[in-house]
C-alpha positions in Angstrom: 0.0 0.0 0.0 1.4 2.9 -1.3 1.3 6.3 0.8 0.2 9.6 -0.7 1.2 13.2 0.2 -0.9 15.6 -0.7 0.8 19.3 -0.7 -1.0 22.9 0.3 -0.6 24.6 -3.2 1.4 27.5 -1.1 4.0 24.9 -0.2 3.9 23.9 -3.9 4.5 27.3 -4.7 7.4 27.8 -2.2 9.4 24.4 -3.5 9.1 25.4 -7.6 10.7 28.9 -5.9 13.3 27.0 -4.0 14.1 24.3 -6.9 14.3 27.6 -9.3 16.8 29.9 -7.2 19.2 26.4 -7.1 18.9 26.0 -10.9 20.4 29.5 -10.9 22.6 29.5 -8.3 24.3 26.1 -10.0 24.4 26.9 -14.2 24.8 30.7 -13.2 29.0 30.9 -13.2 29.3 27.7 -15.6 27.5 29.9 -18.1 29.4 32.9 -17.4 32.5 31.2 -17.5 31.7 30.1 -21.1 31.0 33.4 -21.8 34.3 35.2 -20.6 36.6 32.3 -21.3 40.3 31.6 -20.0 41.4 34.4 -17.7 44.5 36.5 -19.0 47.7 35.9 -16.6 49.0 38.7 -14.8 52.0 40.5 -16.4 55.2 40.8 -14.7 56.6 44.2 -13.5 60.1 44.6 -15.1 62.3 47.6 -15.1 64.1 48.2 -18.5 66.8 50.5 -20.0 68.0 51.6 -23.5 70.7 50.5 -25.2 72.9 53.3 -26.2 75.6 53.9 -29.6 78.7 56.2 -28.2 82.1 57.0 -28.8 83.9 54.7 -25.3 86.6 55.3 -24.0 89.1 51.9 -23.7 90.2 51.6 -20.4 91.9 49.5 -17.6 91.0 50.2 -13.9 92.2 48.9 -10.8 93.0 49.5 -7.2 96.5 50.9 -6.8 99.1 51.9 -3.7 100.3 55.2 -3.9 104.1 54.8 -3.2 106.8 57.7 -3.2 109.2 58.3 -5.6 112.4 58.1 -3.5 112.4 57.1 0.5 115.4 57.4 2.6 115.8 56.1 6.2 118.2 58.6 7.4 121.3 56.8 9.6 124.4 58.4 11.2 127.9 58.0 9.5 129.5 57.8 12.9 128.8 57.0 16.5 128.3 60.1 18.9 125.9 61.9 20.9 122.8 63.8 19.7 123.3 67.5 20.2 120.5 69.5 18.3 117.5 68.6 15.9 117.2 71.4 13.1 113.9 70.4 12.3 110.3 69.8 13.0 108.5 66.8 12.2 106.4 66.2 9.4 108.3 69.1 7.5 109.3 69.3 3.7 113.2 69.9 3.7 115.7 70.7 0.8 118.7 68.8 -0.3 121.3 69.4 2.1 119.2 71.5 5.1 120.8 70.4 8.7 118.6 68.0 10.3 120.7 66.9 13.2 124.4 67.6 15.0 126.5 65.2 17.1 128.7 66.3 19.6 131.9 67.6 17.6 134.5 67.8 20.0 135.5 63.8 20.1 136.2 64.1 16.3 137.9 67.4 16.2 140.7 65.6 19.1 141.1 62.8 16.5 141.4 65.6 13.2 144.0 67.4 15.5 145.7 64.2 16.4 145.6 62.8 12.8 147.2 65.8 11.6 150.0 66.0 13.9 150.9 62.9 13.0 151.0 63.7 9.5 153.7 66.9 10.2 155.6 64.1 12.4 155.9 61.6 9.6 156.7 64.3 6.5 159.4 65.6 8.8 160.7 61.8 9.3 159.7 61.6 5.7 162.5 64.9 5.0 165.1 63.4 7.2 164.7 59.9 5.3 165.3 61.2 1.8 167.9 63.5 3.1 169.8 60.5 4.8 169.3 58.4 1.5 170.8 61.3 -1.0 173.9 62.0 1.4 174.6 58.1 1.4 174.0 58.1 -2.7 177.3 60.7 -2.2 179.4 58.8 -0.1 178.4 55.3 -2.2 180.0 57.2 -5.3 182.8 58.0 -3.4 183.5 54.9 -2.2 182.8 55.7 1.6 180.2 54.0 1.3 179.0 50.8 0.3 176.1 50.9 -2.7 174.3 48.4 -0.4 173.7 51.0 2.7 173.0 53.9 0.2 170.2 51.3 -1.3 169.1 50.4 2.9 168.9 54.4 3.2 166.7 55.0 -0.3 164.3 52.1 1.2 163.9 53.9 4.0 162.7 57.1 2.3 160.3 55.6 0.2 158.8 54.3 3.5 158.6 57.3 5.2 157.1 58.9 2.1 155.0 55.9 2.4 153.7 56.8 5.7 152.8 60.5 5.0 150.3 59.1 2.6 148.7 57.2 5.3 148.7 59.7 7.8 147.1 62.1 5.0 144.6 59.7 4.3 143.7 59.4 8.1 143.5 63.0 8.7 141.3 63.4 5.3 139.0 60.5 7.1 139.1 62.6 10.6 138.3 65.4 8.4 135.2 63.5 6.8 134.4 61.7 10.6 133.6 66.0 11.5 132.0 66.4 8.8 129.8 63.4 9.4 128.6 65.2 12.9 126.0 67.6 10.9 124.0 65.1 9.5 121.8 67.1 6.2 119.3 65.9 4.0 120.4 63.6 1.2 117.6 64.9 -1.1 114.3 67.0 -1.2 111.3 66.0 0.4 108.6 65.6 3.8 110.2 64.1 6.7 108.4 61.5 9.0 108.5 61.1 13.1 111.8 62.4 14.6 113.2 58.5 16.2 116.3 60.3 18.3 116.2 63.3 20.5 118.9 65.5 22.1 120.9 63.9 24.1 120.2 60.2 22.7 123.8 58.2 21.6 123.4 56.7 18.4 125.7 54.2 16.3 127.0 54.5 12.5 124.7 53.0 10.2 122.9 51.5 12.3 120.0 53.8 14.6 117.7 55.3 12.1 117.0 58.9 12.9 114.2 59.7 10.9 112.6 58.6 7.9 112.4 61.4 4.3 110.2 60.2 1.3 109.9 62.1 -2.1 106.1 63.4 -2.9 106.7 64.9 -6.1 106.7 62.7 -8.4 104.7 59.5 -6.9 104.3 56.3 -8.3 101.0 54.4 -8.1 101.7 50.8 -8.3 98.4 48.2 -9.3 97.7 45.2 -11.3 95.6 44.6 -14.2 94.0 40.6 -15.3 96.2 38.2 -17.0 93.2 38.2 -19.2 93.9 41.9 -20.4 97.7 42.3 -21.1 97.0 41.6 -25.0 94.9 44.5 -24.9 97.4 46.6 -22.6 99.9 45.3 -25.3 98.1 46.2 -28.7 97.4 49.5 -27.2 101.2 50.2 -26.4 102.3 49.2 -29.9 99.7 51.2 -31.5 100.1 54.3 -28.9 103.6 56.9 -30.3 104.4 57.6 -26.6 103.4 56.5 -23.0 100.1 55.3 -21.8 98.2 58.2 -19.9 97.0 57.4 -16.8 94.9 58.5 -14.1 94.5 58.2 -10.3 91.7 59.4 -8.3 90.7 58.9 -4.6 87.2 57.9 -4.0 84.9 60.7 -2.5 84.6 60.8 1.4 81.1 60.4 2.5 81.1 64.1 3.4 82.5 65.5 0.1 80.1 66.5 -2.6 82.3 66.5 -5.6 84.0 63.8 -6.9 88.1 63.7 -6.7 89.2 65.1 -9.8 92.8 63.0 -9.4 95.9 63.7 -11.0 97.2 62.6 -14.4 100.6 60.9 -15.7 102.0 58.0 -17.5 102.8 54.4 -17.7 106.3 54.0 -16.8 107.0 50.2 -15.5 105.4 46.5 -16.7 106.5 44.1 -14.5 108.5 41.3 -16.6 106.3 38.1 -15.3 102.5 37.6 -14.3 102.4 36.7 -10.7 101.0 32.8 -11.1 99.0 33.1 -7.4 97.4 35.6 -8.2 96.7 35.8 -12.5 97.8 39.6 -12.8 100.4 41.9 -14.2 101.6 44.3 -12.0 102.0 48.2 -13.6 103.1 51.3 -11.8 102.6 55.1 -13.1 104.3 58.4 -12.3 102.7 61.5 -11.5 104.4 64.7 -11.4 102.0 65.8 -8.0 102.9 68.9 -7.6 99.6 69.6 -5.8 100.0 66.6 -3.2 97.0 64.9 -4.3 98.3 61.6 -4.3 99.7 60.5 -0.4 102.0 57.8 -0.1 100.0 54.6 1.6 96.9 55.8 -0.3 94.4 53.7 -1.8 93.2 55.2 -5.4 91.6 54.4 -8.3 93.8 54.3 -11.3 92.8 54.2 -15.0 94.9 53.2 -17.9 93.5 55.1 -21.3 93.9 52.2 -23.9 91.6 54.2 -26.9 88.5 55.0 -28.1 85.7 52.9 -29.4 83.7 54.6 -31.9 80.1 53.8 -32.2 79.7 51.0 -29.5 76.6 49.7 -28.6 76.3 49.7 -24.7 73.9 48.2 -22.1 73.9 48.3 -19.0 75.2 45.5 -16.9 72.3 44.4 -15.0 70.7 43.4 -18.5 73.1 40.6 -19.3 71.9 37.5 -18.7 74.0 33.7 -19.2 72.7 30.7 -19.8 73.8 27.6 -21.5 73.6 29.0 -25.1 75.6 31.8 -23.8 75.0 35.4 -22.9 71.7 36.8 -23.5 69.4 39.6 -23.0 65.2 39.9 -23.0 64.3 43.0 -25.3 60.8 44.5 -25.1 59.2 45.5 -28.3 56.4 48.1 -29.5 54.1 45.1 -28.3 55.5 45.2 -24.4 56.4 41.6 -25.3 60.0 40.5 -24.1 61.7 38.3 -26.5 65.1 36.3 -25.9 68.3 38.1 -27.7 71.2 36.4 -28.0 74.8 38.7 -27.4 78.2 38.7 -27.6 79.6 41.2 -25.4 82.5 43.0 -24.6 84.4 45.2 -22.2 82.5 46.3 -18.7 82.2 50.3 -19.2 82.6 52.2 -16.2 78.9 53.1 -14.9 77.4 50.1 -14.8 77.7 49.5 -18.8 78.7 46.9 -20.7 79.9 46.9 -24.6 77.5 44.8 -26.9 79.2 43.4 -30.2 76.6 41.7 -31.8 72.7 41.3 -31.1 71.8 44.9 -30.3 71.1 48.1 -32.0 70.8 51.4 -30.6 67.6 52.4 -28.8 66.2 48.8 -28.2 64.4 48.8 -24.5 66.4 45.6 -22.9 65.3 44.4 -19.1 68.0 45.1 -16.1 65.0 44.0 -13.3 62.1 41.4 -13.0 64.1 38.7 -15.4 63.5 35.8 -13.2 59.6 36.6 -14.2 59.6 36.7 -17.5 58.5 33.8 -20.4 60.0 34.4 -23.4 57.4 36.3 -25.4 55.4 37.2 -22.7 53.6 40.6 -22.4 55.4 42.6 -19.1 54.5 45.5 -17.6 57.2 48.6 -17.4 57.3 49.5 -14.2 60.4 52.3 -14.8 63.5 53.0 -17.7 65.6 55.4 -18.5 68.7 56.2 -20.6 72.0 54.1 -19.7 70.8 52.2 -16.5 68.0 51.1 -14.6 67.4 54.0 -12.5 67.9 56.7 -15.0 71.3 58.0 -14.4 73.4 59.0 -16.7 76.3 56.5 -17.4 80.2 57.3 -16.8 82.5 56.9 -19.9 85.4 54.3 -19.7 86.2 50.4 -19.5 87.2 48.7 -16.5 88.9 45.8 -16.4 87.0 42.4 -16.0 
């Protein structure tokens, strides 16, 4: 036996309501979806630069020393006592200014002894040729034998013997005073004074104080094993010496940048250090404003040429992978497509030569490549002219 329910036809109403709103509520997004279709994927944010055609400086960079031209360490000739210092410390001197005197009066004994002796031994020296002439006489008169008149010339050259000597030893007590006023042996700024008045130093041995030559200055650096055939076509297509320059970095207080000093290449080391894979160069400045400071750390810059009409990037663009070196380029489209490169030198500035795979003007990504699928659609979040923030680039190469 079968049951029936009979519904109130309101509650008939209210379930073809309730059947109705769950039709709607289930095909309503299915049907939209068919509408709208596959959603779009979101577009990475990238920043980009342009790629830029100058004239480049060719160039070599690296850390260098500053190192002085000349440095003496300043010893006494002779032993003796400190008297006076003629100088303060820390101050430029010429060639041959006083810096110290000994006490004189030990050395003045020994030049007044030295030349006494030298009067005794010419007068023995007078009385010994005299002696030898006289028995030359009596030897040709026969009062004499030949063989005491040859004992008696023997004699005389002896004695003439010994006034050399005792010349030479006065001329050395001579030099021994002369040695007590100890002067400069050249121009240039004097270090810490090491010996006071009153302090006993030795010959050649105590070091009194320490002189180094500003002007010139060498800067002594190294360039990559990698770049000496450049350094070397550039010589042998260069009539004269390499200019360099050598800058100090700015202080975190100083506004303007350094502007350095300029000279030339004047020393390449004869081997390539194997621990380390470089060449060591040094430079000469003429300083003559004191830029450069021995001990210094500064930039210094070989000028190897110019490279006309270089395409350049900036480095953050460059990507590798294992085709090689590459770069994403965003057309008209805001698509970024994969571009092959072969690249150059690093330019000073954050640039890099391109020498295939690039024209002028082309917008290449420096930010955001991690995001992108080759020929994707990206959105530009910032570019400007040589780099990815805008500024404007710094001419020269570096070395890699």
């Amino acid at each position: 036996m079968r049951a029936v329910i009979f519904l109130h036809p309101i509650d008939a109403a209210r379930m073809r309501a309730f059947l109705l709103v769950l039709a709607i509520l289930v095909l309503g997004p299915a049907c939209s979806r068919e509408r709208k279709g596959p959603a779009e994927p979101p577009r990475p944010p990238v920043r980009v630069a342009f790629s830029d055609v100058a004239n480049v400086p060719i160039e070599l960079s690296a850390i260098g020393t500053v190192e002085p031209s000349a440095r003496v360490s300043l010893r006494p000739r002779v032993t003796g006592l400190v008297t006076a210092v003629k100088f303060q410390e820390g101050a430029d001197v010429a060639e041959g200014d006083v810096l110290f005197v000994l006490d004189k009066r030990p050395f003045e004994v020994a030049l007044r002894e030295a030349e006494a002796n030298l009067q005794r031994s010419r007068t023995q020296a007078a009385n010994a040729a005299a002696q030898a002439d006289r028995y030359e006489e009596l030897a040709r008169e026969g009062v004499a034998s030949r063989q005491d008149a040859e004992l008696r010339r023997a004699e005389a050259r002896a004695a003439a013997a010994a006034v050399d000597a005792f010349r030479a030893a006065m001329v050395a007590r001579r030099l021994d005073l002369e040695y007590t006023t100890i002067r400069a042996p050249m121009a240039g700024r004097t270090g810490s004074i090491l010996v006071r008045e009153g302090n006993l130093v030795r010959a050649n041995e105590t070091v009194l104080v320490e002189i180094v030559r500003l002007a010139p200055a060498f800067v002594s650096f190294a360039i990559p094993e990698a770049s000496v055939p450049t350094l070397q076509q550039a010589m042998a297509n260069s009539s004269g010496p390499l200019p360099v320059s050598a800058a100090a970095a700015p202080s975190g207080d100083a506004g303007a940048p350094n502007p350095g000093e300029e000279g030339t290449l004047s020393f390449i080391d004869s081997t390539i250090d194997r621990a380390t894979g470089t060449l060591r160069l040094r430079a000469t400045f003429e300083n003559t404003s004191r830029t450069l400071w021995p001990g210094q750390f500064v930039q210094a810059t070989v000028r190897l040429g110019v490279r006309e009409g270089a395409v350049v990037i900036p480095s953050e663009a460059l990507q590798t992978g294992p085709a090689g070196t590459f770069v994403f380029v965003v057309g008209a489209d805001e698509a970024a497509q994969m571009r092959p490169v072969q690249v150059g030198e690093r330019v000073a500035g954050g640039r890099i030569l391109v020498q295939s795979g690039l024209t002028g003007g082309e917008r290449v990504v420096t930010d955001g490549q991690l995001r992108i699928q080759p020929g994707a659609k990206v959105t530009i979040v910032g570019e400007g002219p040589g780099s990815a923030a805008g500024a404007a680039p710094a001419p020269g190469v570096e070395a890699r």
